[in-house]
N, C-alpha and C positions, 0 to 999 in steps of 0.2 A: 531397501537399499543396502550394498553390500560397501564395505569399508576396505580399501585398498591401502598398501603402504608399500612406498618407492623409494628408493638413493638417486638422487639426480645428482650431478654435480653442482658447484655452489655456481657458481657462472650461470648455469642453467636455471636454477631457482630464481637467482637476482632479475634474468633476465625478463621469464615469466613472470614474477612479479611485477616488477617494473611496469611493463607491455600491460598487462591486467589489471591495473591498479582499480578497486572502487569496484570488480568483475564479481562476479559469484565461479570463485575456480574452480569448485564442483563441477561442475554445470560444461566450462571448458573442455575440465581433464574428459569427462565423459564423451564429449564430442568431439576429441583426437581421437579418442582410444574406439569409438564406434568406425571411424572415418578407418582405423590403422585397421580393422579387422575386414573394412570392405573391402580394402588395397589388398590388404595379403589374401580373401577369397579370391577376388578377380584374379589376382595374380596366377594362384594355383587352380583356377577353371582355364586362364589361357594356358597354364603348360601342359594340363591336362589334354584339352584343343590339342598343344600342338602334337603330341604323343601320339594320338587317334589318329590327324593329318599323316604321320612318319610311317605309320604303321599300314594304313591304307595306300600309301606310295610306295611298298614293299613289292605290293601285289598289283600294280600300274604295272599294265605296256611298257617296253621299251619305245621310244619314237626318235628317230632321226631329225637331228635341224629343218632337214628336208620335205620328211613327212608333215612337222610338224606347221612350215610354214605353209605348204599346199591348203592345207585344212583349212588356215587364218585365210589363206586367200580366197578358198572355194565358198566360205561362208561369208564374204563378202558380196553386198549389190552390186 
């Protein structure tokens, strides 16, 4: 186990205390800070997404409203 040390502000300490009281805050702190690295990977795999998508619609046809509605319609039953 490796040993961490943070400034929160006092507000935020009281608060968390408070909320946790009786808790094992180890145990907590670990389980935001796991949860905070899933959110910012997801994060940066969708921008990454989106990047690929932008990049790939560089080299897209042009289509006209026109064209583009025929197609919606002809593939239609």
């Amino acid at each position: 186990m490796s040993t961490v040390n943070f400034s929160v502000p006092e507000d935020v300490k009281q608060a968390f205390n408070a909320v946790f009281k009786g808790r094992n805050k180890s145990a907590i702190i670990a389980e935001l800070m796991r949860e905070a690295v899933e959110r910012a990977q997801r994060g940066q795999r969708s921008r990454e997404a989106i990047s690929r998508i932008m990049k790939r619609r560089e080299h897209a046809p042009v289509v006209s409203e026109e064209e583009a509605r025929i197609a919606r319609e002809e593939g239609r039953p």
